[in-house]
py3Dmol code that shows the C-alpha trace and the ligand (Angstrom):
import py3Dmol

protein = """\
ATOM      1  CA  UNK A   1      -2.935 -11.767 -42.016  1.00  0.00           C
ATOM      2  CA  UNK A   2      -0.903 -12.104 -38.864  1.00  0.00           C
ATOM      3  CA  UNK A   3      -3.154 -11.243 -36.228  1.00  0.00           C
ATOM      4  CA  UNK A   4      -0.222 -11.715 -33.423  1.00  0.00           C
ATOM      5  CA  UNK A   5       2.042  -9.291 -34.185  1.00  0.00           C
ATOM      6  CA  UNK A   6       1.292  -6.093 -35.882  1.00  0.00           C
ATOM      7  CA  UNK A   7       3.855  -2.850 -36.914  1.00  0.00           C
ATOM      8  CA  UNK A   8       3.310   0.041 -34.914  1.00  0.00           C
ATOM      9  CA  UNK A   9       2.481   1.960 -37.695  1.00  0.00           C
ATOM     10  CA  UNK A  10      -0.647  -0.202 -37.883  1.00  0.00           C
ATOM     11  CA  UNK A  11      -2.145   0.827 -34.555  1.00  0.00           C
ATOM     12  CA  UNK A  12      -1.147   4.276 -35.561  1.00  0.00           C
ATOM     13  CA  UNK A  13      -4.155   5.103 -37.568  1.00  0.00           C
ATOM     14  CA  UNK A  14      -3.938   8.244 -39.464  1.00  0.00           C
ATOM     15  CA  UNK A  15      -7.590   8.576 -38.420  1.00  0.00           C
ATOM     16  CA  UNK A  16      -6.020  10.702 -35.865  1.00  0.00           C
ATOM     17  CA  UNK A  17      -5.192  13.737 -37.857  1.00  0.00           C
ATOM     18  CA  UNK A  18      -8.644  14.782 -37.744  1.00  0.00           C
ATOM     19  CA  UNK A  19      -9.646  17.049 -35.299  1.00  0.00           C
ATOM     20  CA  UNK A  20     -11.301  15.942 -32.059  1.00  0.00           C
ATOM     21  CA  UNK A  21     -10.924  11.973 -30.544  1.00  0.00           C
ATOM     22  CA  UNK A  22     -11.336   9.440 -33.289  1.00  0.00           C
ATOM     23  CA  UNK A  23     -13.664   7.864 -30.960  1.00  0.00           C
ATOM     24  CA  UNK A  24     -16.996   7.711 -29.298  1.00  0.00           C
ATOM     25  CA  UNK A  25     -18.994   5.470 -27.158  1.00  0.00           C
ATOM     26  CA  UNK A  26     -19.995   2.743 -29.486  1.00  0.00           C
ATOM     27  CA  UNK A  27     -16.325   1.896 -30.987  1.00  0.00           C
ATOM     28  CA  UNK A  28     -15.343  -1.193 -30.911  1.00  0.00           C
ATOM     29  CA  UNK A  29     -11.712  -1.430 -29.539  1.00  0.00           C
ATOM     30  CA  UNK A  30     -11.041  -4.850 -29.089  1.00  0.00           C
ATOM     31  CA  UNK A  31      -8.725  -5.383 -32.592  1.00  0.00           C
ATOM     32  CA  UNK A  32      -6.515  -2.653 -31.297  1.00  0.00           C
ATOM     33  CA  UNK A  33      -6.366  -3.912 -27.661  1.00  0.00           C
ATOM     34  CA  UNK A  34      -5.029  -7.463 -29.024  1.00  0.00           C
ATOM     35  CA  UNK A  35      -2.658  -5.497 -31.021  1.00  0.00           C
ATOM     36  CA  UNK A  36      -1.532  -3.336 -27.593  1.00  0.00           C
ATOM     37  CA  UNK A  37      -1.522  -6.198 -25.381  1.00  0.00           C
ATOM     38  CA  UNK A  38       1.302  -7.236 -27.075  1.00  0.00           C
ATOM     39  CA  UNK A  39       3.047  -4.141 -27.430  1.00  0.00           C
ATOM     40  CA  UNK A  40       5.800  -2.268 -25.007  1.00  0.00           C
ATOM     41  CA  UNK A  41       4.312  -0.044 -22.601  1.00  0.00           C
ATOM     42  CA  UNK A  42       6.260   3.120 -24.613  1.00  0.00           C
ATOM     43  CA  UNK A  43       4.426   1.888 -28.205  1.00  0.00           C
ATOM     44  CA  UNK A  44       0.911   2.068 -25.792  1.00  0.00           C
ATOM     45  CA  UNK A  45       2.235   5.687 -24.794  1.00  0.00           C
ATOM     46  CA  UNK A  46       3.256   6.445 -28.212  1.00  0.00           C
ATOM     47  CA  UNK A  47      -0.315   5.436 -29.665  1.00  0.00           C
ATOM     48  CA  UNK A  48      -2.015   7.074 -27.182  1.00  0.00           C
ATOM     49  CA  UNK A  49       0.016  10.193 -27.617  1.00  0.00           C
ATOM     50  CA  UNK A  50       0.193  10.291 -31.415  1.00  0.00           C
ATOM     51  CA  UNK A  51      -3.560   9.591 -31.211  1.00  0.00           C
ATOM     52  CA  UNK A  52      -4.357  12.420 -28.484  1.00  0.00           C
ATOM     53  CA  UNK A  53      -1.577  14.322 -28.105  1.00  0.00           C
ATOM     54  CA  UNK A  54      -2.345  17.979 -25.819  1.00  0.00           C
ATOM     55  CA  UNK A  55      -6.226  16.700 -25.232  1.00  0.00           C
ATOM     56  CA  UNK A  56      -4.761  13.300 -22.964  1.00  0.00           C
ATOM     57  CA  UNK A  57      -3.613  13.893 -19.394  1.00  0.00           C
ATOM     58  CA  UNK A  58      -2.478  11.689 -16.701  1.00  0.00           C
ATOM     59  CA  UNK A  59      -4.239  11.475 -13.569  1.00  0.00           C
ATOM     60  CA  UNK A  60      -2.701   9.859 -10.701  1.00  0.00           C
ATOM     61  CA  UNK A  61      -2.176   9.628  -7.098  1.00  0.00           C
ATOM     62  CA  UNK A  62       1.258   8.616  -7.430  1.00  0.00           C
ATOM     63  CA  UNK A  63       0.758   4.912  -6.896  1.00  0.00           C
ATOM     64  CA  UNK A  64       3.632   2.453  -8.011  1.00  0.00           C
ATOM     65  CA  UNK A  65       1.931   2.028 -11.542  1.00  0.00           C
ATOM     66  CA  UNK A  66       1.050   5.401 -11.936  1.00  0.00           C
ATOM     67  CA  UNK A  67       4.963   6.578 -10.988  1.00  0.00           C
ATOM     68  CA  UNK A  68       5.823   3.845 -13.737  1.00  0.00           C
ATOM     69  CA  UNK A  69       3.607   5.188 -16.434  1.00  0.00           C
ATOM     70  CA  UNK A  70       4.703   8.507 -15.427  1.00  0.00           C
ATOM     71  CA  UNK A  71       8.512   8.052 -15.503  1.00  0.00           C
ATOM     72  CA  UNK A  72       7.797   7.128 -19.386  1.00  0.00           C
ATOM     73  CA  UNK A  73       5.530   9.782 -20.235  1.00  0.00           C
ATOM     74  CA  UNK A  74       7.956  12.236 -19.301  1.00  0.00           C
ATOM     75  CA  UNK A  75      10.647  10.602 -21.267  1.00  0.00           C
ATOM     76  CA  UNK A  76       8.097  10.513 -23.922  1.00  0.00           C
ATOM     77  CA  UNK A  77       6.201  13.872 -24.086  1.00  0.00           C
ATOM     78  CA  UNK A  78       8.333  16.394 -21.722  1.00  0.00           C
ATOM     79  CA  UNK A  79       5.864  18.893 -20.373  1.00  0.00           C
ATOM     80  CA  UNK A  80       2.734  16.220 -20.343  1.00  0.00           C
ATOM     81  CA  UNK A  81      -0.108  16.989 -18.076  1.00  0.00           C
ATOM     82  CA  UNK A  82      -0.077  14.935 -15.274  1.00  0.00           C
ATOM     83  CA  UNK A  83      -3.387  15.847 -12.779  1.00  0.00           C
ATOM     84  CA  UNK A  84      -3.389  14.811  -9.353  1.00  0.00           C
ATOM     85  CA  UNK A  85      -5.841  15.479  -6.450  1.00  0.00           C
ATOM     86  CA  UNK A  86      -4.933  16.524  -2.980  1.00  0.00           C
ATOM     87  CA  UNK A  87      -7.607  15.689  -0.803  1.00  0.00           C
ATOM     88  CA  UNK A  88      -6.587  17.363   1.771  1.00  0.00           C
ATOM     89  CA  UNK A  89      -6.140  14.435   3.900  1.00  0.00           C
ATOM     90  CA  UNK A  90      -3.454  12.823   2.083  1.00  0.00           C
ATOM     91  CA  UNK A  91      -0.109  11.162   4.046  1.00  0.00           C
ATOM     92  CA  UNK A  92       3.059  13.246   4.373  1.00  0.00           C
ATOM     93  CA  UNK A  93       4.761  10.735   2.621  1.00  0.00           C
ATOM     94  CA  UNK A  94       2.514  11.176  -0.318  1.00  0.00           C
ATOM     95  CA  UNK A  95       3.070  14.823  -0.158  1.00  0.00           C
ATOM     96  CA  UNK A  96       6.899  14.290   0.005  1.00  0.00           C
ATOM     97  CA  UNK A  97       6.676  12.018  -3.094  1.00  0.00           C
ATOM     98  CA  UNK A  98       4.421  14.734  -4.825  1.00  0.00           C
ATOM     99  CA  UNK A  99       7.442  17.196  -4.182  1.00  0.00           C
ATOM    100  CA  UNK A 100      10.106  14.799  -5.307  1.00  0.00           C
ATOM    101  CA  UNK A 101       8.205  13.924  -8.521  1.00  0.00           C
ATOM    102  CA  UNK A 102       8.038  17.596  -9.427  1.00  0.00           C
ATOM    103  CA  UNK A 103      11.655  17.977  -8.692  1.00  0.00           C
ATOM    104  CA  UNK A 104      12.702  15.295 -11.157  1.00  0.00           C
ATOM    105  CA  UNK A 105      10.684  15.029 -14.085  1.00  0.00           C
ATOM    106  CA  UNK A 106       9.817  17.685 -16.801  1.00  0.00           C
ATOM    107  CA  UNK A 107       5.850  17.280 -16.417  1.00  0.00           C
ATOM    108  CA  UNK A 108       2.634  20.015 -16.042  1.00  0.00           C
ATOM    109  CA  UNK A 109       1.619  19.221 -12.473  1.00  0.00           C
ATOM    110  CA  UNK A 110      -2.266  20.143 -12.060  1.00  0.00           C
ATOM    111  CA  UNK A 111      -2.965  19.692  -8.141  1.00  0.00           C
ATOM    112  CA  UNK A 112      -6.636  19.891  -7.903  1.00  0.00           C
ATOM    113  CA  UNK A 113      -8.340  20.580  -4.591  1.00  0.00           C
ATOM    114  CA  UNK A 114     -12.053  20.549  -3.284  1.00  0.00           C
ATOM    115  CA  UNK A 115     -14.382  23.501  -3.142  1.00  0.00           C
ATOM    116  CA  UNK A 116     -14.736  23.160   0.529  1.00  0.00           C
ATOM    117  CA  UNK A 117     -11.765  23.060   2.933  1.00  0.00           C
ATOM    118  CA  UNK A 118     -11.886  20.292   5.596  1.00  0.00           C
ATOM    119  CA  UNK A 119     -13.331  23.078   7.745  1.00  0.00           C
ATOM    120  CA  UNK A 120     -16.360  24.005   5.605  1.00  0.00           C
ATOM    121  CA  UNK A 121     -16.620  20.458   5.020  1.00  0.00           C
ATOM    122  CA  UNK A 122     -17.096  20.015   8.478  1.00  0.00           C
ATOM    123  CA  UNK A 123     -19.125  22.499   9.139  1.00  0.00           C
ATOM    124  CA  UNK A 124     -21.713  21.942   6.327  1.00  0.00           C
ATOM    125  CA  UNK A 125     -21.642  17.698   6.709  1.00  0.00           C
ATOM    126  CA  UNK A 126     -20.490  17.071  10.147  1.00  0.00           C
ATOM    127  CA  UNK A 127     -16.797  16.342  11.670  1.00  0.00           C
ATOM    128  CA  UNK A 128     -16.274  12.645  10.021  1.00  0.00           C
ATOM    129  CA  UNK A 129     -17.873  12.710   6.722  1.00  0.00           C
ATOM    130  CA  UNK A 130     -15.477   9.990   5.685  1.00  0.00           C
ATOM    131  CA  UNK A 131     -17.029   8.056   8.277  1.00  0.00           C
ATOM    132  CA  UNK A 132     -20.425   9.184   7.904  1.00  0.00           C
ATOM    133  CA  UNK A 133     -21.138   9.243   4.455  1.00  0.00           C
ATOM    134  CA  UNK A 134     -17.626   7.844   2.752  1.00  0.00           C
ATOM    135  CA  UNK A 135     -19.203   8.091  -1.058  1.00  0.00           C
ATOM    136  CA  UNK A 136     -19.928  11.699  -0.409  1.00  0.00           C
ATOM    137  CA  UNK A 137     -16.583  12.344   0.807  1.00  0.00           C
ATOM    138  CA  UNK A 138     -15.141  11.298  -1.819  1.00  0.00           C
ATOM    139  CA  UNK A 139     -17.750  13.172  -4.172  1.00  0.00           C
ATOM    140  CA  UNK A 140     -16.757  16.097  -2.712  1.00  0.00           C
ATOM    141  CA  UNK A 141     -13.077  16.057  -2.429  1.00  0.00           C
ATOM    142  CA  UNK A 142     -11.879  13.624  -5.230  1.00  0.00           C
ATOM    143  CA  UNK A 143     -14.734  13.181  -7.979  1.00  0.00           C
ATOM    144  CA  UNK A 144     -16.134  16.502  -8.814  1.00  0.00           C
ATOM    145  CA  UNK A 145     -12.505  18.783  -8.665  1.00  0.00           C
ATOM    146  CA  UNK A 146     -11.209  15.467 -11.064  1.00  0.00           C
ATOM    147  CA  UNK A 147     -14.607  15.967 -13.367  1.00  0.00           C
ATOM    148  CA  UNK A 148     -13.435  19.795 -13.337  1.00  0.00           C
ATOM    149  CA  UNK A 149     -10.059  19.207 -14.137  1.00  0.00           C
ATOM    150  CA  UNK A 150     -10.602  16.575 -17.193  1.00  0.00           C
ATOM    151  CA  UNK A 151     -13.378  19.143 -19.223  1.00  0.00           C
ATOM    152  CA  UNK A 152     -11.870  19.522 -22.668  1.00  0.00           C
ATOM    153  CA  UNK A 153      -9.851  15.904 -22.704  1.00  0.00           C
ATOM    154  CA  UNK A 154     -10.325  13.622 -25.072  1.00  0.00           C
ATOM    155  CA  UNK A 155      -8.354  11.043 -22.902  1.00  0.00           C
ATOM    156  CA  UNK A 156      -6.918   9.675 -19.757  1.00  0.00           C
ATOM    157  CA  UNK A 157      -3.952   7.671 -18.557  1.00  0.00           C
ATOM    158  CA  UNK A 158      -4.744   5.438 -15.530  1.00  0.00           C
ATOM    159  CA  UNK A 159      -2.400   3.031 -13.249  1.00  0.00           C
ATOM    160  CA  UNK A 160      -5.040   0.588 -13.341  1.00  0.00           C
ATOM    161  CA  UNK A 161      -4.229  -3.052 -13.074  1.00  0.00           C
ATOM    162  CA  UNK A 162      -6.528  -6.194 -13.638  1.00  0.00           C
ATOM    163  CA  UNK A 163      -4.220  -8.134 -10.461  1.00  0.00           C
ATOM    164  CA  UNK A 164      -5.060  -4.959  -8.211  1.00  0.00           C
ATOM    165  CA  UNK A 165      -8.833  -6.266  -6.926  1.00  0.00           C
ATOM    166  CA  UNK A 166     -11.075  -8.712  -8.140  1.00  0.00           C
ATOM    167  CA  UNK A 167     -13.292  -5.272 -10.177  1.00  0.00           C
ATOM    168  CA  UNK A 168     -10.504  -4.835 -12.100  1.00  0.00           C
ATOM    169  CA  UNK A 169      -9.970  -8.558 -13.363  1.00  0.00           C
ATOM    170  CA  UNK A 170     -11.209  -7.724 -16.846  1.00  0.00           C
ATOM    171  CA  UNK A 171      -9.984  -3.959 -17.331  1.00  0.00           C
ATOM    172  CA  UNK A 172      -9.020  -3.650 -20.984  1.00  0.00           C
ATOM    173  CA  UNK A 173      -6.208  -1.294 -22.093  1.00  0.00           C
ATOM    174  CA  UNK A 174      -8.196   0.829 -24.443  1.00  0.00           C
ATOM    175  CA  UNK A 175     -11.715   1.547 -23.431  1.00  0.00           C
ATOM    176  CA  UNK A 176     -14.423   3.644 -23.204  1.00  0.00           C
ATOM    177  CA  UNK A 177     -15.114   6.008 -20.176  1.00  0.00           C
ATOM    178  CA  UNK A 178     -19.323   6.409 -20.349  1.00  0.00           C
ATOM    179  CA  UNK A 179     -19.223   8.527 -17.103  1.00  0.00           C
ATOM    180  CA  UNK A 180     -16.952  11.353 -18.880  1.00  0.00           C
ATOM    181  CA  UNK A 181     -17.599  10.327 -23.022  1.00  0.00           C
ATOM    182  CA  UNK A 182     -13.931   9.717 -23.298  1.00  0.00           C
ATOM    183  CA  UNK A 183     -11.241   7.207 -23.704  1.00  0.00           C
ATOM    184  CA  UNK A 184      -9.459   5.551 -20.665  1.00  0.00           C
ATOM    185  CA  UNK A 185      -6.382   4.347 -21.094  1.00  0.00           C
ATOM    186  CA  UNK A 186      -4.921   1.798 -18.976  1.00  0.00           C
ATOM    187  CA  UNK A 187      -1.416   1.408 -20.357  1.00  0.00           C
ATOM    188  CA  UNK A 188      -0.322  -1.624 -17.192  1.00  0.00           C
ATOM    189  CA  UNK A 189      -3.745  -3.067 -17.065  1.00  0.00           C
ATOM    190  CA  UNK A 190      -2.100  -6.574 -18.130  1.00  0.00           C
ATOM    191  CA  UNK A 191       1.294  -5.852 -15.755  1.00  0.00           C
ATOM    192  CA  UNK A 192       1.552  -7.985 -12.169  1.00  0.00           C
ATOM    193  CA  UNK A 193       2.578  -6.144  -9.255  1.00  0.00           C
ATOM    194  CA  UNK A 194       5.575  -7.983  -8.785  1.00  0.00           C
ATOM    195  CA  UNK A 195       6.681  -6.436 -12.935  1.00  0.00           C
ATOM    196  CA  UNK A 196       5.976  -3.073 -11.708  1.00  0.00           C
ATOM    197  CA  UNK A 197       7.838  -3.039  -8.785  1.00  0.00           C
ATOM    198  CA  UNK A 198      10.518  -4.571 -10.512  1.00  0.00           C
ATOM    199  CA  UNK A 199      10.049  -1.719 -13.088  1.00  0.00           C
ATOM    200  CA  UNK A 200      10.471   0.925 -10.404  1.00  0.00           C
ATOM    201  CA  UNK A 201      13.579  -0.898  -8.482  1.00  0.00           C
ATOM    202  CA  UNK A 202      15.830  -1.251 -11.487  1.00  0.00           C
ATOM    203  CA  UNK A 203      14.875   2.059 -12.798  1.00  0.00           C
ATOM    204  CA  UNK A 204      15.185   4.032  -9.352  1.00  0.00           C
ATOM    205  CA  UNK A 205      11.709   5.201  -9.979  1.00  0.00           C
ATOM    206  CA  UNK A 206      10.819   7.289  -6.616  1.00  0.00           C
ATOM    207  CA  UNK A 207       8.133   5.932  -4.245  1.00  0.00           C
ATOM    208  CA  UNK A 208       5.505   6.649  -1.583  1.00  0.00           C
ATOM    209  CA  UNK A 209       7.754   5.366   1.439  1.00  0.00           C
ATOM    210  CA  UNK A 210       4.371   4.346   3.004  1.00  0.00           C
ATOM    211  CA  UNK A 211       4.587   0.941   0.479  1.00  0.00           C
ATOM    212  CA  UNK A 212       7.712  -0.250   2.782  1.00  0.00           C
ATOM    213  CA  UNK A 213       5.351  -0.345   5.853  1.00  0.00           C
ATOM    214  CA  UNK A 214       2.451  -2.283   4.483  1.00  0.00           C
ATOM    215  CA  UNK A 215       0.533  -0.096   2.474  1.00  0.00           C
ATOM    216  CA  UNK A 216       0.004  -1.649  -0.614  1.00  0.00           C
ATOM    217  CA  UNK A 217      -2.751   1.016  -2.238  1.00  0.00           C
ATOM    218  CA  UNK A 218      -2.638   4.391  -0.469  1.00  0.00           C
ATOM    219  CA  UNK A 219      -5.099   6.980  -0.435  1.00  0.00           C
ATOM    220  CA  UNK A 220      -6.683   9.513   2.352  1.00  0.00           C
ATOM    221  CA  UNK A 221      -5.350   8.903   5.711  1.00  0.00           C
ATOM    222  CA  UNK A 222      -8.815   8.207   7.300  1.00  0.00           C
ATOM    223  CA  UNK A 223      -9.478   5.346   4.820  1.00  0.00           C
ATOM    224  CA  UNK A 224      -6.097   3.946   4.272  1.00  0.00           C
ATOM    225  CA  UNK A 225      -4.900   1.114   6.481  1.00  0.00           C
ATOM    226  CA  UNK A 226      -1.824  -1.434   5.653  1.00  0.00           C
ATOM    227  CA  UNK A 227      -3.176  -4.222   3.689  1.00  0.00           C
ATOM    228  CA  UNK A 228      -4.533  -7.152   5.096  1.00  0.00           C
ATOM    229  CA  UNK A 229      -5.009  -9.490   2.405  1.00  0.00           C
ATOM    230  CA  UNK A 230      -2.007 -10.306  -0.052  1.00  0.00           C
ATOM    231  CA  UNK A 231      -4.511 -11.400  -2.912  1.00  0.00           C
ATOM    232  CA  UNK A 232      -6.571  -8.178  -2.918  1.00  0.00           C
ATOM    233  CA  UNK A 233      -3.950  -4.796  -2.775  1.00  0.00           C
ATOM    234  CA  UNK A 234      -6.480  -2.356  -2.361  1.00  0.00           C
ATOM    235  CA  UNK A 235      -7.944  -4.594   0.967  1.00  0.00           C
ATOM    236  CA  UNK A 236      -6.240  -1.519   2.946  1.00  0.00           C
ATOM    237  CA  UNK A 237      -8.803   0.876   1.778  1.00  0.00           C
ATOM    238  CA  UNK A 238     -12.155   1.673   3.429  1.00  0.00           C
ATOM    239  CA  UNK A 239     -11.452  -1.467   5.597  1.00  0.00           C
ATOM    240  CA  UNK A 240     -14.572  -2.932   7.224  1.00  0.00           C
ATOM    241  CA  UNK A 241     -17.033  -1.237   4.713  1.00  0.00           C
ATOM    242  CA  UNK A 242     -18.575  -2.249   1.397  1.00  0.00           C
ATOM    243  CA  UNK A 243     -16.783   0.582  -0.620  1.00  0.00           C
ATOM    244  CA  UNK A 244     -13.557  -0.442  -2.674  1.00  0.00           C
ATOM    245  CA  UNK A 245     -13.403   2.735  -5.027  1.00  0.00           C
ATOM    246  CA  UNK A 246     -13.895   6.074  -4.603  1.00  0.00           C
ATOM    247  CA  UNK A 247     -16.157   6.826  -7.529  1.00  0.00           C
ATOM    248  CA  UNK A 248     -13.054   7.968 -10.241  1.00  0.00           C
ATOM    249  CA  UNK A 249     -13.483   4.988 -11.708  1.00  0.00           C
ATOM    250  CA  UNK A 250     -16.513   3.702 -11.723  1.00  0.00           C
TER     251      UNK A 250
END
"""
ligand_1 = """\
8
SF4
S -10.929 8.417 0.739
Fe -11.995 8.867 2.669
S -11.268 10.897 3.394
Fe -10.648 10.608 1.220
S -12.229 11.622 0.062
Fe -12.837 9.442 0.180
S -14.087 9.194 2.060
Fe -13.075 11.238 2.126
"""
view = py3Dmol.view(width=600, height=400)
view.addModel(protein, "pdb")
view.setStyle({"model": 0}, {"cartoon": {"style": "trace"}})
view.addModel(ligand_1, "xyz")
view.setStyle({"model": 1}, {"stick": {}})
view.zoomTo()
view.show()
């Protein structure tokens, strides 16, 4: 058998007719991640779609390789379900982009928010939570609404990349999220930067303006700075602490 190349119809099993995911925590995905690593990003889509269809969402903060995998979703599956979190402390420029992106493309934008405004937040934790306890900031206003928001999913798209930080050196396309009991798609995880901003140039794909002054990974603005190390793009984020992710994906 060739084990480089395989039709799509291969990696389209027709396991996925039955009802519910196809999958659980102790398959073994690493036949059909050699098959999708050489694939195009829409035949990673398409699999993921024929295999999840209405029970796979995107989540996203609008980051270059999210907007990527986004612009081909919608081409892909108008109406898709694309969830996003607003902190509450997110950059105007992210807020612009949000607006643009609903503008132009046909997708189901979920904005999920926290329980507690920044106000109760304050109140109940103290004035700098972010500051004071970063992991329960971001418990509180990105983890538990995204946990909400992905009950009844089967799957997720992510804009994860192995060339983003030295955690993500070995993130597969197709694996298995323990935290939740679903799949996590990675659909770039083997793209560079440099392929997805080329990606997003030729294709006009619409941008958080923040990436033209520095910011290479942009999240909250009390724990986003402009990166300081070219090798590691999320350097920007909780700068001076041991934190690098905010829980999502961990
Ligand atoms: S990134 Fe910072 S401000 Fe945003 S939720 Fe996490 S700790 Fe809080």
């Amino acid at each position: 058998m060739n084990t480089t190349y395989q039709p799509l119809e291969f990696i389209c099993n027709p396991v996925v007719f039955l009802e519910g995911s196809p999958f659980n925590a102790a398959s073994d995905f690493s036949q059909l991640n050699h098959h999708l690593e050489q694939r195009s990003l829409d035949d990673v889509l398409a699999w993921s779609l024929f295999t999840f269809g209405d029970r796979a969402a995107q989540v996203t903060s609008f980051g270059p390789t999210g907007m990527v995998i986004l612009e081909r979703l919608a081409r892909l599956s108008p109406g898709i379900r694309v969830i996003t979190l607003d902190t509450q402390f997110l950059f105007d420029e992210t807020y612009a982009l949000i607006e643009e992106v609903q503008r132009r493309y046909p997708i189901t934008l979920d904005i999920r928010r926290p329980v507690l405004s920044p106000a109760a937040q304050a109140a109940a934790y103290g004035p700098r939570l972010w500051d004071t306890n970063p992991d329960a900031c971001c418990r509180l206003r990105k983890v538990e609404p995204l946990n909400l928001a992905m009950e009844n999913l089967d799957a997720w798209f992510t804009g994860l990349r192995r060339d983003q930080s030295p955690t993500r050196a070995n993130m597969p396309i197709i694996g298995w999220d323990t935290r939740r009991g679903m799949v996590k798609i990675n659909p770039l995880a083997h793209w560079t930067r440099s392929r997805v901003w080329k990606y997003i140039v030729d294709n006009n794909v619409p941008y958080n303006r923040l990436h033209n002054l520095g910011y290479a990974s942009i999240g909250c603005t009390h724990c986003t700075r402009p990166t300081t190390n070219p090798t590691d793009e999320r350097s920007g984020r909780w700068q001076n602490r041991a934190k690098t992710e905010c829980g999502i994906h961990l």
